[in-house]
C-alpha positions as CSV (number, residue, x, y, z in Angstrom):
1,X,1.8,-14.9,-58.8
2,X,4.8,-13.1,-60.4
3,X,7.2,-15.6,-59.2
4,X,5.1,-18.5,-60.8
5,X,4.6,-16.5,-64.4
6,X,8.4,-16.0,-64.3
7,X,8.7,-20.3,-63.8
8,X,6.0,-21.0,-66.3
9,X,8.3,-18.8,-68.8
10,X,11.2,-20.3,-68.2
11,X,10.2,-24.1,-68.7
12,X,8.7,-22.9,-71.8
13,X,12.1,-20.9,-72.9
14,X,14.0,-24.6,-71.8
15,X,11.1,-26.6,-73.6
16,X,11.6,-24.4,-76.6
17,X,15.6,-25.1,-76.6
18,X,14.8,-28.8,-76.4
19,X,13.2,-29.0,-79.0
20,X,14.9,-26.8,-81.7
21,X,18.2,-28.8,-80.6
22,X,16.0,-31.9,-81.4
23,X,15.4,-30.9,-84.8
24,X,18.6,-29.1,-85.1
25,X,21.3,-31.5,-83.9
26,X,24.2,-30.2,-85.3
27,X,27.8,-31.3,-84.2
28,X,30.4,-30.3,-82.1
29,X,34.4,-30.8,-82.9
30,X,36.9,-30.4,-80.0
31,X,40.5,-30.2,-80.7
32,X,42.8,-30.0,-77.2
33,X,46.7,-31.0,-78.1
34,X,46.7,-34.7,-79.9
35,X,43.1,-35.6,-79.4
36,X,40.1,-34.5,-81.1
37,X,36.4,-34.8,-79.9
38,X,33.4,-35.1,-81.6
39,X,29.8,-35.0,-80.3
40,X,26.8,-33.7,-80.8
41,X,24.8,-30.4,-80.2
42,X,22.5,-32.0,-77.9
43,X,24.8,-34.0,-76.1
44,X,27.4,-31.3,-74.8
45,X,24.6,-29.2,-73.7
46,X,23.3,-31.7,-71.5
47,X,26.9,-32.0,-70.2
48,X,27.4,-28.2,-69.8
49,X,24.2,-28.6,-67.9
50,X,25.0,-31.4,-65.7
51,X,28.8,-29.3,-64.9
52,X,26.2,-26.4,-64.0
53,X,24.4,-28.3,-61.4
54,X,27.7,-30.1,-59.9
55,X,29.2,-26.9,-59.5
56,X,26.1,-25.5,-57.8
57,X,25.8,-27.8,-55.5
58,X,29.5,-27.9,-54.6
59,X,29.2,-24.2,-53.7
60,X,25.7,-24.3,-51.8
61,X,27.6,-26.8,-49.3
62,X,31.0,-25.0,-49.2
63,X,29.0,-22.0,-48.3
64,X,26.8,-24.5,-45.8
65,X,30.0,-25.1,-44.4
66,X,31.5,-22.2,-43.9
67,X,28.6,-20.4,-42.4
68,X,26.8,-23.2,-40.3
69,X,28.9,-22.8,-36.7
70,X,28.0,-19.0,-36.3
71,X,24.1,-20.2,-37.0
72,X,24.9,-23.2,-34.8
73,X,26.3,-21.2,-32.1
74,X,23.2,-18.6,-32.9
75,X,20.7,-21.4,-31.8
76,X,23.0,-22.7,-29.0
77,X,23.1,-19.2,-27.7
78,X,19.7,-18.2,-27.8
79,X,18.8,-22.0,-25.9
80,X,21.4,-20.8,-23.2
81,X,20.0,-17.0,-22.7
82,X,16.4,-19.1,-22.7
83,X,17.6,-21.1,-19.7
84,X,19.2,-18.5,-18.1
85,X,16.1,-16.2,-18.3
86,X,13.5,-18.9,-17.2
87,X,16.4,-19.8,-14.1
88,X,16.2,-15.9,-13.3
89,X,12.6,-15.3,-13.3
90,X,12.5,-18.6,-11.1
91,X,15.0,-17.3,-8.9
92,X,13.3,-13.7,-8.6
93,X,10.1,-15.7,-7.7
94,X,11.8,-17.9,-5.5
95,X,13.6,-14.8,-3.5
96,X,10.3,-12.5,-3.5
97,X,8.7,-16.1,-1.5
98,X,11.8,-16.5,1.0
99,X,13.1,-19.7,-0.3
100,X,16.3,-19.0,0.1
101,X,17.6,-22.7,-1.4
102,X,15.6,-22.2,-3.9
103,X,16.4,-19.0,-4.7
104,X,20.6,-20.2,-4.2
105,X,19.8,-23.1,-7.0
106,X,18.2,-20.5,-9.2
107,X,21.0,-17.8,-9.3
108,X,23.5,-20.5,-9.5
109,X,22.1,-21.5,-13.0
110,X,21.2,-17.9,-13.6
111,X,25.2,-17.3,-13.1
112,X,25.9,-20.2,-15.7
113,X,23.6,-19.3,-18.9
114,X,24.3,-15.4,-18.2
115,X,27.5,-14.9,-16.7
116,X,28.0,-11.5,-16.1
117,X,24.9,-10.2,-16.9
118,X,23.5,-7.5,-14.8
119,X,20.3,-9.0,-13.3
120,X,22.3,-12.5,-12.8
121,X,24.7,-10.8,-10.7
122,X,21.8,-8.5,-9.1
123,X,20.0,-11.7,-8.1
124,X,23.3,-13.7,-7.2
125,X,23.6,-10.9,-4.6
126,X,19.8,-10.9,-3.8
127,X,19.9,-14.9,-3.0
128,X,23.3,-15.2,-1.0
129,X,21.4,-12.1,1.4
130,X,18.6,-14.2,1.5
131,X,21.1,-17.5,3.0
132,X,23.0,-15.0,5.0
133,X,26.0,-15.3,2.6
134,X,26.9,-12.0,3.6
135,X,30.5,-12.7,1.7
136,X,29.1,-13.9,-1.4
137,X,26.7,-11.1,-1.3
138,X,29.9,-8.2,-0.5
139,X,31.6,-10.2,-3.4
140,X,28.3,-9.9,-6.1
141,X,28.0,-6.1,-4.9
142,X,31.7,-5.8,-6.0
143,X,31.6,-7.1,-8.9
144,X,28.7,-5.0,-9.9
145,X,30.6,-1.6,-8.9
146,X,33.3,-2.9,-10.8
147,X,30.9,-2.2,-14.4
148,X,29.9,1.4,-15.7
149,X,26.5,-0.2,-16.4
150,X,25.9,-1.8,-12.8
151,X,28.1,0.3,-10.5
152,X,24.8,2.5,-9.3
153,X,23.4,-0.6,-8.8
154,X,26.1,-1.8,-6.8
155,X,26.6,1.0,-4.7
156,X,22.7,0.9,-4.0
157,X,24.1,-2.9,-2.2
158,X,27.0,-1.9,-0.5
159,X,25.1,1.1,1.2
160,X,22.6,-1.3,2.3
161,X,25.4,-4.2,3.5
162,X,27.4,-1.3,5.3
163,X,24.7,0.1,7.4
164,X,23.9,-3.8,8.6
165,X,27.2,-4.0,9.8
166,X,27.4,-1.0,11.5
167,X,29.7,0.7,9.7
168,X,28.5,4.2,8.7
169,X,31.8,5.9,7.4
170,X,32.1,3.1,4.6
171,X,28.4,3.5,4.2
172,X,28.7,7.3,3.7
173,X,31.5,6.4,1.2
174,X,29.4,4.5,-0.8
175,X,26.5,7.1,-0.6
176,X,28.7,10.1,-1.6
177,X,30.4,7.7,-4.8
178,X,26.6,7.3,-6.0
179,X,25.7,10.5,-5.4
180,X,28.3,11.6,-7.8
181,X,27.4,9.3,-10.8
182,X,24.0,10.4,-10.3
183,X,23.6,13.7,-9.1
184,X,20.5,14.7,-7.3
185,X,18.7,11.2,-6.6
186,X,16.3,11.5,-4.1
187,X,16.9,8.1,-2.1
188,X,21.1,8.6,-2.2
189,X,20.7,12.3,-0.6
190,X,18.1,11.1,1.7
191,X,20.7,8.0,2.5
192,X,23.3,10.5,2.6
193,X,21.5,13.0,5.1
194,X,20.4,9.9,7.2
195,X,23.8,8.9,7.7
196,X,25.9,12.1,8.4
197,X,22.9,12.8,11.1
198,X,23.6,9.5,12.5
199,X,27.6,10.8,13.2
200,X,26.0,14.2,14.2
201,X,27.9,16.4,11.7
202,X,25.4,19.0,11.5
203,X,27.5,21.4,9.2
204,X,27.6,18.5,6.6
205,X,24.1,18.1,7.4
206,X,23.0,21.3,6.4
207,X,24.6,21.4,3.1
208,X,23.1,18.2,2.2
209,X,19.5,19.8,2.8
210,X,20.4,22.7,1.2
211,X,21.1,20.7,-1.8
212,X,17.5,18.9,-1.6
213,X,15.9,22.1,-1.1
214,X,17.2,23.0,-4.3
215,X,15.8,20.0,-6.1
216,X,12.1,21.2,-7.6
217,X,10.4,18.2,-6.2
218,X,11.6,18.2,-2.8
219,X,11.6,22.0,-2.9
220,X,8.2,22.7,-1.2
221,X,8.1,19.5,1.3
222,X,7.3,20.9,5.0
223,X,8.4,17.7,6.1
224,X,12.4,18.9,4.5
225,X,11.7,22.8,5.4
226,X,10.9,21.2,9.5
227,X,14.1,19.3,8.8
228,X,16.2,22.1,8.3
229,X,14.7,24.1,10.8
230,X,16.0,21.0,13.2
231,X,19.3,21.0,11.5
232,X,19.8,24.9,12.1
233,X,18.4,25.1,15.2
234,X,21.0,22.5,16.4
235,X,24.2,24.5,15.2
236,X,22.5,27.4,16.9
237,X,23.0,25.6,19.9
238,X,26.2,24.2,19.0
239,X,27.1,28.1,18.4
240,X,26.0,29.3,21.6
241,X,27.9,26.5,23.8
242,X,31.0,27.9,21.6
243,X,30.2,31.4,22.8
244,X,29.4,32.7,19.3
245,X,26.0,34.2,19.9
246,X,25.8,35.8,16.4
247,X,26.1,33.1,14.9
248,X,23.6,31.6,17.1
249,X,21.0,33.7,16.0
250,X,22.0,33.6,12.9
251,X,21.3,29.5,12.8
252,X,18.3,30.0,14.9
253,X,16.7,32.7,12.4
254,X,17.4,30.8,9.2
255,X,15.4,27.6,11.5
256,X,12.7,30.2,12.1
257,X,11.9,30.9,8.7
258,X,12.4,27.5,7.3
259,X,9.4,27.0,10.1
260,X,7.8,29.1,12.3
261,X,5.8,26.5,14.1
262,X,9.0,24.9,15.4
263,X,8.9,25.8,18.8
264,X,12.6,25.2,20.2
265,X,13.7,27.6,17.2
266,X,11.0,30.4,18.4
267,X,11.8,30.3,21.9
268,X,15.9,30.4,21.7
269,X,15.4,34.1,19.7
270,X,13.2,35.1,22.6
271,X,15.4,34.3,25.2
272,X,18.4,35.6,22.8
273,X,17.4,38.2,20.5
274,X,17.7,42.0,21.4
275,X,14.4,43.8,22.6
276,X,12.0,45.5,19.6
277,X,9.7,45.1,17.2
278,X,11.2,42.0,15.7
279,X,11.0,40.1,19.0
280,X,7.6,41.4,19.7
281,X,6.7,40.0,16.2
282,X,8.0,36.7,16.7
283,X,6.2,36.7,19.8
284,X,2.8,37.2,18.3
285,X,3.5,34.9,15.4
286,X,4.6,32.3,17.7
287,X,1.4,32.4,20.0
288,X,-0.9,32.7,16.9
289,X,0.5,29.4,15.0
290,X,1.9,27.6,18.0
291,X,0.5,28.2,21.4
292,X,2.8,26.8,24.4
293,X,3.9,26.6,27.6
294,X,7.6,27.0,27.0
295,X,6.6,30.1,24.7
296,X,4.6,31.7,27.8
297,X,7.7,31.0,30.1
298,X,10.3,32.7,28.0
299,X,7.7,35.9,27.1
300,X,7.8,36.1,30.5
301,X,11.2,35.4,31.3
302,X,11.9,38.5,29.1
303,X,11.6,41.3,32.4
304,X,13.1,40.6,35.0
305,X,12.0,41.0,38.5
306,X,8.5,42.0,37.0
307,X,5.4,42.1,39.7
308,X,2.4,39.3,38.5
309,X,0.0,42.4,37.8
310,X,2.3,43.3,35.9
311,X,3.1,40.3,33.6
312,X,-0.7,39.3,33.6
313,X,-1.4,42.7,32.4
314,X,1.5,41.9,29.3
315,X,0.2,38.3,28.5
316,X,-3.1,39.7,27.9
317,X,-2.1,42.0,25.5
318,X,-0.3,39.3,23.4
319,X,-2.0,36.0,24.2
320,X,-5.8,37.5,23.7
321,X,-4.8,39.5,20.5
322,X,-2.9,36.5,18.9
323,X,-5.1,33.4,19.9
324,X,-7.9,34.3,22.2
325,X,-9.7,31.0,22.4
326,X,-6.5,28.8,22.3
327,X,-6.6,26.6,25.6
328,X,-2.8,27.4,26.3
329,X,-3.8,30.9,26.3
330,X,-6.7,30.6,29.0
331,X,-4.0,28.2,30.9
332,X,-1.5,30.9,30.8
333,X,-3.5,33.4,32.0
334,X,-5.4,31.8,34.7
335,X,-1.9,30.8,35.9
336,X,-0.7,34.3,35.5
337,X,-4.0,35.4,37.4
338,X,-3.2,33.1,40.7
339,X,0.2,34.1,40.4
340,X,-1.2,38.2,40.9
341,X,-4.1,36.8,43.1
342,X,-7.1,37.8,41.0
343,X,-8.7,34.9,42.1
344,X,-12.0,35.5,40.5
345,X,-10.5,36.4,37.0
346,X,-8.4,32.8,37.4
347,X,-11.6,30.9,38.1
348,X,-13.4,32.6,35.0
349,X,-10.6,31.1,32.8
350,X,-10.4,27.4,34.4
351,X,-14.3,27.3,34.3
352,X,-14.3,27.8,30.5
353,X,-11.5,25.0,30.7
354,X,-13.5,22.9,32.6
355,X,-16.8,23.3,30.3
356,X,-14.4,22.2,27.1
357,X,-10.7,21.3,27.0
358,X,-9.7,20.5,30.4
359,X,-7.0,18.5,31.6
360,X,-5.1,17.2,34.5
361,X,-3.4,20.6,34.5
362,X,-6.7,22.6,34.9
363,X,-8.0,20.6,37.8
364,X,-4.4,21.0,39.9
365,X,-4.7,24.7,39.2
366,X,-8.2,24.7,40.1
367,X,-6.9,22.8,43.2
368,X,-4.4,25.4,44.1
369,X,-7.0,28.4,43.4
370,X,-9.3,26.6,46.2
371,X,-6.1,26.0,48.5
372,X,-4.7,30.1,48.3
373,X,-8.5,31.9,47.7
374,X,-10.6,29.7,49.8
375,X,-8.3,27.7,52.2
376,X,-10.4,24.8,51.2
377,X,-8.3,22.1,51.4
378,X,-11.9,19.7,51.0
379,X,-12.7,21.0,47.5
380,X,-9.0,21.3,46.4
381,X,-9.0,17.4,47.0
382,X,-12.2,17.3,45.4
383,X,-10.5,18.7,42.2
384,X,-7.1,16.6,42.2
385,X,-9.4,13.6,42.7
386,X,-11.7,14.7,39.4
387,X,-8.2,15.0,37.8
388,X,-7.8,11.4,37.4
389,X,-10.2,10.9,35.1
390,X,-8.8,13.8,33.4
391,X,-7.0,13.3,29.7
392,X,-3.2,14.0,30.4
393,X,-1.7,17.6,29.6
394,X,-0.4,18.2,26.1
395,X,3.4,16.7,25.8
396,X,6.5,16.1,23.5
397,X,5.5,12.4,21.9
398,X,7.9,10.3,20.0
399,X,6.4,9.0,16.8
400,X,8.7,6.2,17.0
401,X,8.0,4.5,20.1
402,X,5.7,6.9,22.1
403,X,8.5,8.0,24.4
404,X,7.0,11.0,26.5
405,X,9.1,14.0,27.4
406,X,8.6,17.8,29.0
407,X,11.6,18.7,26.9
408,X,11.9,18.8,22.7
409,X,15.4,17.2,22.3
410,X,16.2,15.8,18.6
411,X,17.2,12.2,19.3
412,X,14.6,10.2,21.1
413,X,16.1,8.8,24.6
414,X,14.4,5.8,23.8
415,X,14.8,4.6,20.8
416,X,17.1,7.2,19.6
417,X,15.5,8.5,16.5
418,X,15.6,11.2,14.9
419,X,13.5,14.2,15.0
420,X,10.6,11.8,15.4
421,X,9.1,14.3,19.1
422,X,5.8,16.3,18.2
423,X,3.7,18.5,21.0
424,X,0.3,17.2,21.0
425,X,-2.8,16.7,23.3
426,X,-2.4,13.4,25.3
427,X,-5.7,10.9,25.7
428,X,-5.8,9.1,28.8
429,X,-7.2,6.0,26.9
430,X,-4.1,5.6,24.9
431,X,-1.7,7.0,27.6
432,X,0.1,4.9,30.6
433,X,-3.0,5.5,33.3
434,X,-1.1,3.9,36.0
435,X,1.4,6.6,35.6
436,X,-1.2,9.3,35.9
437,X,-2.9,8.0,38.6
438,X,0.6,7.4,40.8
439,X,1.1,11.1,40.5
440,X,-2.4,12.2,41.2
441,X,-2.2,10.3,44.3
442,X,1.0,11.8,45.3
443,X,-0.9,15.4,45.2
444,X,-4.1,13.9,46.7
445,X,-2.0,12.8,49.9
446,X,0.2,15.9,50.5
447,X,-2.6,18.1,51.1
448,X,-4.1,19.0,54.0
449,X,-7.0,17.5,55.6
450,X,-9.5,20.2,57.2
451,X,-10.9,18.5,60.1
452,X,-14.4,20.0,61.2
């Protein structure tokens, strides 16, 4: 509205001008060296006017000119970033689907519209992995490291093309680069931790967890405390094969309190620490959170020479106080019982077994008990033969792969990973039954036969 009053004024202003030069012609007299002009009012403002527009003109298209590539090469920019966005989304389409030629095409127009961008050379990589371009992909990976902005990025690669090939020590190069441009990344220190375990440096191992422990969001994971429990508990080992028993203890005590449920840790200060009220504590603690076998055999183990009565007498002081109702406590002591021939006080604990939690372990033991207190060699068959219908004892299970095993150890025979055994109750439905039954058989056929 402004813009049209301020139009309207000045025709009016120009209409005005017109028309008092119309009435008021005048003349104009020009004298320039030997020639003298003479004109009128009217007609040298028309000139001036005409020279006005000329000369606007001349400098809208001198400016046109000198300003027009830059605004060209804007557009032809912005079509060329356009492509190479719309090749790029194709391509990350293309690589998310597995079309590896598709995805080749679309990173090979992704390089030409954005060379050297960041995502073009992220999905270059990306599509020569997906052909199996493993040289092309090193090359990409390179290139990215090369650049402050995509050398994380880069490094994130070569860690993954490293551990492909097999070589850990560059990968663990890699991992320790990234971890120093970004300090305190969870999936770099759990790289990092995965790969030093890998080459069994335990030490190294250990200061890598202590540095995720001290990370707020990792602090309070069992998962990392069981981890470092593992970790110390196997330079307590390490300590003790070196004959530095101190220092042994000292490993297995820091894997103790990181977690007390870990058995292996519990059982080495048993068999290790010096008699008192610390070893009785961990004693008690152990059978309250963790009830097991290997705990009962190295309470035991702890006087030598000791008569049954004796030791069943000490078990039941412990084991009934800490976990009363526990089935490895009635196992213990019903064991413990045979072994001091109170027959009837072992039958009272395998009959409460047999009512609720027994297993191919209770009926053997309820075997033996008919074999040593009864000479029955009839109903101890009786009870091997009810045993294979039994679920299987408790055990150390791989997560992995299911490997079973008597024995913790931190690599899986098997498959070989890592701190992947857990102690847990068996089922016979999802056990090997053939195995089970082979060694019930075994028992069932080297017993006696009473012939009456």
């Amino acid at each position: 509205m402004i813009r049209a009053v301020y139009l309207f004024v000045l025709i009016a202003l120009l209409a005005f001008a017109g028309v008092w030069l119309a009435e008021n012609p005048g003349g104009v007299s020009v004298r320039w060296g030997g020639y003298v002009v003479e004109t009128s009012m009217v007609f040298l403002a028309a000139a001036a006017l005409i020279v006005a527009l000329v000369l606007t003109v001349l400098f809208l298209i001198v400016r046109w000119v000198r300003q027009s590539p830059g605004k060209l090469g804007a557009v032809f920019f912005a079509r060329r970033r356009s492509k190479g966005y719309e090749a790029l989304s194709n391509g990350m389409v293309a690589i998310a689907a597995g079309d590896a030629e598709e995805a080749r095409k679309a990173a090979v127009l992704t390089e030409k519209h954005l060379k050297g961008e960041p995502l073009a050379l992220l999905m270059a990589a990306q599509a020569a992995e997906l052909n199996n371009d493993d040289r092309a992909a090193q090359i990409y990976y390179d290139r990215m490291t090369a650049r402050p902005d995509t050398e994380f990025l880069g490094l994130r690669g070569l860690i993954a093309r490293a551990k492909a090939d097999g070589d850990l020590t560059k990968a663990l190069e890699h991992t320790r680069r990234a971890d120093q441009l970004k300090p305190g990344t969870e999936w770099v220190q759990r790289e990092m931790l995965e790969l030093i375990l890998e080459k069994g440096d335990f030490e190294d191992a250990s200061v890598v967890v202590g540095k995720m422990m001290r990370n707020k969001k990792l602090a309070k994971s069992d998962a990392l405390k069981h981890l470092k429990a593992v970790i110390s508990f196997l330079l307590a080992e390490k300590a003790q094969k070196e004959g530095h028993l101190e220092a042994a203890l000292r490993h297995a005590n820091m894997a103790y309190q990181a977690d007390s449920t870990f058995i292996p840790a519990g059982v080495f200060l048993l068999k290790h620490m010096a008699p008192g009220r610390g070893r009785d504590k961990i004693l008690s603690t152990l059978w309250k959170e963790m009830p097991h076998p290997e705990v009962a055999a190295a309470a035991k183990s702890l006087v030598l020479a000791e008569d049954p009565k004796d030791w069943l007498a000490r078990a039941k002081k412990f084991m009934q106080i800490s976990n009363p109702d526990h089935r490895e406590t009635k196992m213990a002591l019903a064991s413990a019982a045979l072994a001091a021939r109170e027959y009837g006080e072992a039958r009272e604990y395998l009959n409460a077994l047999d009512k609720d939690g027994a297993t191919v372990g209770t009926y053997r033991l309820l075997a033996e008990l008919e074999e040593v207190a009864n000479a029955d060699a009839v109903a101890a068959r009786n009870w091997i033969l009810k045993s294979t219908e039994a679920d299987p004892d408790p055990a150390w299970v791989c997560g992995s792969c299911g490997s079973i095993s008597s024995k913790w150890s931190a690599r899986c025979p098997s498959c070989h990973s890592f701190d992947r055994f857990e102690w847990r109750q068996l089922n016979r439905h999802t056990e090997d039954p053939d195995l089970i039954e082979a060694e019930v058989v075994e028992e069932v056929q080297a017993l006696p036969v009473e012939v009456k």
